[in-house]
PyMOL CGO cylinders between C-alpha atoms (Angstrom):
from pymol import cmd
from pymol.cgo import CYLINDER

trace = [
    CYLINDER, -20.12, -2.15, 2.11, -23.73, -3.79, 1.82, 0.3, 1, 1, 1, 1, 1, 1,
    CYLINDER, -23.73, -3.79, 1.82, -23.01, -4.22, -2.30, 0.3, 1, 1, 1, 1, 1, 1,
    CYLINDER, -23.01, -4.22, -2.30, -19.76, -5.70, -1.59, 0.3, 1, 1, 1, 1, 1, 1,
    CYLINDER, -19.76, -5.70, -1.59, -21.06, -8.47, 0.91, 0.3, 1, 1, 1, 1, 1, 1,
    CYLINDER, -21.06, -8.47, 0.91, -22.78, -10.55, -1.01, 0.3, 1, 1, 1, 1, 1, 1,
    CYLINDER, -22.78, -10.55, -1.01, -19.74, -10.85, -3.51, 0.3, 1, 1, 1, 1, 1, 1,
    CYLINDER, -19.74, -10.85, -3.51, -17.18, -11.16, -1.03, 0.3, 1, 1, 1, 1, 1, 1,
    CYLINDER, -17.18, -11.16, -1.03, -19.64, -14.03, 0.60, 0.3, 1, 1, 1, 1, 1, 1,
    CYLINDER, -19.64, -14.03, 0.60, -19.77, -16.00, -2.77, 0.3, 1, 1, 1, 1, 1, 1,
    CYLINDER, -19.77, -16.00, -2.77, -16.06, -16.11, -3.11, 0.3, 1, 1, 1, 1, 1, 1,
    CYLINDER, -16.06, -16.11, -3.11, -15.75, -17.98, 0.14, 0.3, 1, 1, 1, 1, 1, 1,
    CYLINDER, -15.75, -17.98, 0.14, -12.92, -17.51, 3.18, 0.3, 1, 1, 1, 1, 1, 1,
    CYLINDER, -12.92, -17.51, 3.18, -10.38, -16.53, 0.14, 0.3, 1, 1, 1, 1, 1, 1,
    CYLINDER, -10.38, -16.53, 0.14, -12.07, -13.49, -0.73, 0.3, 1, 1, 1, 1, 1, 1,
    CYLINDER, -12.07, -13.49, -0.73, -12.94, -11.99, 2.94, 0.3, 1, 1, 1, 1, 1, 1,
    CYLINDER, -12.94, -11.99, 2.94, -8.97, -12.71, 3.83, 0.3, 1, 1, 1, 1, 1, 1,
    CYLINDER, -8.97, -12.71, 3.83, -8.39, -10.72, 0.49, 0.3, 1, 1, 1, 1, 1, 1,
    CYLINDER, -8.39, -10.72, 0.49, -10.97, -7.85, 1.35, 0.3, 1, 1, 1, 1, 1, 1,
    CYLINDER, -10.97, -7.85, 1.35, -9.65, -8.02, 4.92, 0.3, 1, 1, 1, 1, 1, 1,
    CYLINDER, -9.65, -8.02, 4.92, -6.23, -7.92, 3.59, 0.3, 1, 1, 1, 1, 1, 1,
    CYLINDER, -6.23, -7.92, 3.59, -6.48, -4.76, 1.07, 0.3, 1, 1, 1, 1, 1, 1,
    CYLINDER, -6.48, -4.76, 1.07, -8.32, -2.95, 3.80, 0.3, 1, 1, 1, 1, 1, 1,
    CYLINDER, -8.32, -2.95, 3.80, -5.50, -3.68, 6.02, 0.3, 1, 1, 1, 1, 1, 1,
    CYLINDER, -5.50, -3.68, 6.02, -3.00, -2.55, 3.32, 0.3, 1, 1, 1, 1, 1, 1,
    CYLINDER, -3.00, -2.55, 3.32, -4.84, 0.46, 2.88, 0.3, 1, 1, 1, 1, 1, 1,
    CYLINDER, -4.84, 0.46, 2.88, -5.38, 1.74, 6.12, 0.3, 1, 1, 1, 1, 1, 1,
    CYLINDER, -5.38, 1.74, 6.12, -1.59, 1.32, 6.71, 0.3, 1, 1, 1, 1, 1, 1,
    CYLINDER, -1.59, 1.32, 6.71, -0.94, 3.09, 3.16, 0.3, 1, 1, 1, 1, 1, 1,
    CYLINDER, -0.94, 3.09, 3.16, -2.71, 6.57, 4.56, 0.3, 1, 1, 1, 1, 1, 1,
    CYLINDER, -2.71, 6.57, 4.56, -1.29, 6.47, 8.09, 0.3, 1, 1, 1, 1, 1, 1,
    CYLINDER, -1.29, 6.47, 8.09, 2.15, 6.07, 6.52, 0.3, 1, 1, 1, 1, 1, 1,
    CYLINDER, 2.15, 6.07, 6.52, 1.28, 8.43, 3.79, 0.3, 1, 1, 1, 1, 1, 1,
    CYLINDER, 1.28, 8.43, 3.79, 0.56, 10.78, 6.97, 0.3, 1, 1, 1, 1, 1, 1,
    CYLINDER, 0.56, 10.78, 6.97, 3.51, 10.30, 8.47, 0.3, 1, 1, 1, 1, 1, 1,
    CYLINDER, 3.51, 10.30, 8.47, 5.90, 11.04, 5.30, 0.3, 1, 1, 1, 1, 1, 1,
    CYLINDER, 5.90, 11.04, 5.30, 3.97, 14.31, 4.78, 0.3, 1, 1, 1, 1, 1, 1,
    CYLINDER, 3.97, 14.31, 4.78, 4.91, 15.75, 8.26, 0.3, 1, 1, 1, 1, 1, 1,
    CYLINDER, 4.91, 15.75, 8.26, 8.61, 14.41, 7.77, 0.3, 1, 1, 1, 1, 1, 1,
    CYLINDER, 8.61, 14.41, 7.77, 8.44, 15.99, 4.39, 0.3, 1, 1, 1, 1, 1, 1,
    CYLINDER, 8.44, 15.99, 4.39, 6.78, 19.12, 6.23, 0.3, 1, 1, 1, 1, 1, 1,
    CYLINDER, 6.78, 19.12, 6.23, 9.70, 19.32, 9.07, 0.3, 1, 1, 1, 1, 1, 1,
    CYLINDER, 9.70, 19.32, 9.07, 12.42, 19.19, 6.74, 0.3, 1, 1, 1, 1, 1, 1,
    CYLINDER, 12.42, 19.19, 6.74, 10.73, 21.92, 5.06, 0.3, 1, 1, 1, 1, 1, 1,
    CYLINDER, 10.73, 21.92, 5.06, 10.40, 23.75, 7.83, 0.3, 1, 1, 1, 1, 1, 1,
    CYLINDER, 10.40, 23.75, 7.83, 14.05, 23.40, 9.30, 0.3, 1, 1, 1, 1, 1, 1,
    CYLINDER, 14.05, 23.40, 9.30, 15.30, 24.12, 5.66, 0.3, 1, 1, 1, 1, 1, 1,
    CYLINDER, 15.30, 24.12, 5.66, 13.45, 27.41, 5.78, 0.3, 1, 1, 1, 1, 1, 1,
    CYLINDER, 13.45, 27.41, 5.78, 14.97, 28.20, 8.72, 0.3, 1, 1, 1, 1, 1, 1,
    CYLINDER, 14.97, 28.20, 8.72, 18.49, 27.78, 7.78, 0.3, 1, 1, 1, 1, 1, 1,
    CYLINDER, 18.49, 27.78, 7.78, 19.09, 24.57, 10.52, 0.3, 1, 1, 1, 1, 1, 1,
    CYLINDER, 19.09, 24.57, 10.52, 19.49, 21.90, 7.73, 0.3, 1, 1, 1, 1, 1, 1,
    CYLINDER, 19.49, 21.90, 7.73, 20.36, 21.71, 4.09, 0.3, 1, 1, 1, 1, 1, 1,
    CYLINDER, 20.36, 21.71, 4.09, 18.36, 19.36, 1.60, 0.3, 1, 1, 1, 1, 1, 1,
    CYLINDER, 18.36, 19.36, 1.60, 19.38, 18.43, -1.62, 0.3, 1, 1, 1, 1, 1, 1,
    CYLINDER, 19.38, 18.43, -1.62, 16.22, 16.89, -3.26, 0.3, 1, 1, 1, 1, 1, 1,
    CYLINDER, 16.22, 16.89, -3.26, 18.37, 17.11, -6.99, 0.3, 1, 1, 1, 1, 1, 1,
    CYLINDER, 18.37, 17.11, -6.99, 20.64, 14.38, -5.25, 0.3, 1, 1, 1, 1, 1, 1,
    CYLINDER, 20.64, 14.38, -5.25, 17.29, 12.68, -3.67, 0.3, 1, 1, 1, 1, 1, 1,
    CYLINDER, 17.29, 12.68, -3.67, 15.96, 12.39, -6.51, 0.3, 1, 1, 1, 1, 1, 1,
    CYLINDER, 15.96, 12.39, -6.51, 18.50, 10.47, -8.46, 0.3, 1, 1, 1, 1, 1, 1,
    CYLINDER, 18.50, 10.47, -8.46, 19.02, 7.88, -5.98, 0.3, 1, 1, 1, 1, 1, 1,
    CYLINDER, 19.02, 7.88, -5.98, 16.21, 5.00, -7.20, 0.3, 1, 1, 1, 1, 1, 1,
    CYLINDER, 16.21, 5.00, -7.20, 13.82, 4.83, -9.71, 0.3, 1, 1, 1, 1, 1, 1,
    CYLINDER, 13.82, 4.83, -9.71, 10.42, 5.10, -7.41, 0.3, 1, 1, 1, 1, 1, 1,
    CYLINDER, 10.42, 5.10, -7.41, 8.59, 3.40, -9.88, 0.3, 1, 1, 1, 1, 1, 1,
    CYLINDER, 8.59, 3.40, -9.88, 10.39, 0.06, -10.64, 0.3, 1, 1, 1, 1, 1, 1,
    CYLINDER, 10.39, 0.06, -10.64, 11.08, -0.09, -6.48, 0.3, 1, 1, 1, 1, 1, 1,
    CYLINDER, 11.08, -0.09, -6.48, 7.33, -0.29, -5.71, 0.3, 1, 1, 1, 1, 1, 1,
    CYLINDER, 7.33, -0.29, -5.71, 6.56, -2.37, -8.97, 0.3, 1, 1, 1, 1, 1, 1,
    CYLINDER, 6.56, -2.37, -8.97, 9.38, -5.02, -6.86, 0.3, 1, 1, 1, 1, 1, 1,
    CYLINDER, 9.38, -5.02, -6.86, 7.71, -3.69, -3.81, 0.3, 1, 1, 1, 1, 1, 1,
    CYLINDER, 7.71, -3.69, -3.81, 4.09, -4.94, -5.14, 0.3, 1, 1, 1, 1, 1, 1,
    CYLINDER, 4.09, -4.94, -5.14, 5.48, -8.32, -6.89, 0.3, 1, 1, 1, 1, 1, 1,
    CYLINDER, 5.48, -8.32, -6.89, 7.43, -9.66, -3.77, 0.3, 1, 1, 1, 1, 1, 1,
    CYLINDER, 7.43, -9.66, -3.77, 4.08, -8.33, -1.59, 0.3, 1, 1, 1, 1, 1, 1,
    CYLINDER, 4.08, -8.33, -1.59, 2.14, -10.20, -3.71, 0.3, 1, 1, 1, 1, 1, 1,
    CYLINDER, 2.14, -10.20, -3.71, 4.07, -13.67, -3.22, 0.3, 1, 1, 1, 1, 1, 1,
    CYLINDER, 4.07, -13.67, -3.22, 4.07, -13.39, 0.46, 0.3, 1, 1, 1, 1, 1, 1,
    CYLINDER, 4.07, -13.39, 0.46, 0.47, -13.19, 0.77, 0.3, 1, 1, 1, 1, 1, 1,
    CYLINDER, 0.47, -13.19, 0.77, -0.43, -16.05, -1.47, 0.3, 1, 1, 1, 1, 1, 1,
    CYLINDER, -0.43, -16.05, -1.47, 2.43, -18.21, -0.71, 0.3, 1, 1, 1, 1, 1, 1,
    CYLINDER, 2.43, -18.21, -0.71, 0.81, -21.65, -0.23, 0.3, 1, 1, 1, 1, 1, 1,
    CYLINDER, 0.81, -21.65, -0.23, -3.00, -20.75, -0.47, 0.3, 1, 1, 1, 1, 1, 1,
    CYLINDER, -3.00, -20.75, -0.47, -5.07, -23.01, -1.94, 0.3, 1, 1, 1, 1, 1, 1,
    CYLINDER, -5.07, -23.01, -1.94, -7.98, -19.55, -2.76, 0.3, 1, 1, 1, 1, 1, 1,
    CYLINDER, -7.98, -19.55, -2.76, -5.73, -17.67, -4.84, 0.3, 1, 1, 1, 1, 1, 1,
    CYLINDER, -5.73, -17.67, -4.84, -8.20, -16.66, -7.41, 0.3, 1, 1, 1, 1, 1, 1,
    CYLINDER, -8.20, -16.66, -7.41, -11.06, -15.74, -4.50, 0.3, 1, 1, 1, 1, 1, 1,
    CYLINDER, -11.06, -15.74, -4.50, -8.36, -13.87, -2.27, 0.3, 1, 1, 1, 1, 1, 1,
    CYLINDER, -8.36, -13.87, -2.27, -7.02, -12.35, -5.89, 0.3, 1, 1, 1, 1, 1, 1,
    CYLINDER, -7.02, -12.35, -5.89, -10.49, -10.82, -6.45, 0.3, 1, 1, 1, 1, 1, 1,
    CYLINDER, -10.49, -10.82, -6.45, -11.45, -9.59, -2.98, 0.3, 1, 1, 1, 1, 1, 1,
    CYLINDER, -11.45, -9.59, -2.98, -8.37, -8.25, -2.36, 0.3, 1, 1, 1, 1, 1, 1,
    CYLINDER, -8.37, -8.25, -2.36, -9.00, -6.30, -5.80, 0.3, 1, 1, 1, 1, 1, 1,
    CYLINDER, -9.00, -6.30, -5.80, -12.70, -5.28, -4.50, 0.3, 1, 1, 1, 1, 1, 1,
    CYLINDER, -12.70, -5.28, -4.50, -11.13, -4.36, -1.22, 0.3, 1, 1, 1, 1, 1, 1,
    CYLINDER, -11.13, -4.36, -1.22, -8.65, -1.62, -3.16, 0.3, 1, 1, 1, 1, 1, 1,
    CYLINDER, -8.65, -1.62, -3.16, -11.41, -0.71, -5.28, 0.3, 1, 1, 1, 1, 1, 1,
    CYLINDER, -11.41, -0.71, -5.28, -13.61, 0.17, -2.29, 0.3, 1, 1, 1, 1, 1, 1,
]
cmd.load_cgo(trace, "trace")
């Protein structure tokens, strides 16, 4: 954190909102993460018990996971700089915020 101060400082209010913003985005990332693992984990678990039937083939083929969170990402990205004025600074301290 005490290297990325001073750059987020020089970047101005745009690029703490972005740092504050990937941090944000982050932390939700892993508790949601968390939460599909134990889903994942209890389906497993009543599967192996014989109390429900998956069929991941079936899951599988239902979207393309890759072109849903490149949408996911663009449309993301459009809310949070709708109408700012410190795109570029919020653009590159929300990048040091992912990055750290």
């Amino acid at each position: 954190m005490e290297s990325v101060l001073p750059v987020v400082a020089t970047l101005g209010i745009g690029g703490v909102l972005g740092w504050s913003t990937a941090h944000a985005l982050k932390s939700v990332g892993k508790m949601l993460g968390c939460l599909l693992g134990v889903v994942f984990i209890l389906l497993q678990v009543l599967a192996y018990y014989g109390i429900a039937e998956i069929h991941w083939d079936k899951a599988a083929q239902a979207a393309p996971v890759t072109k849903i969170a490149s949408e996911g990402f663009r449309v993301l990205w459009k809310v949070l700089t709708y109408n700012l004025p410190f795109t570029g600074g919020f653009g590159a301290g929300f990048w040091l915020g992912v990055k750290k």
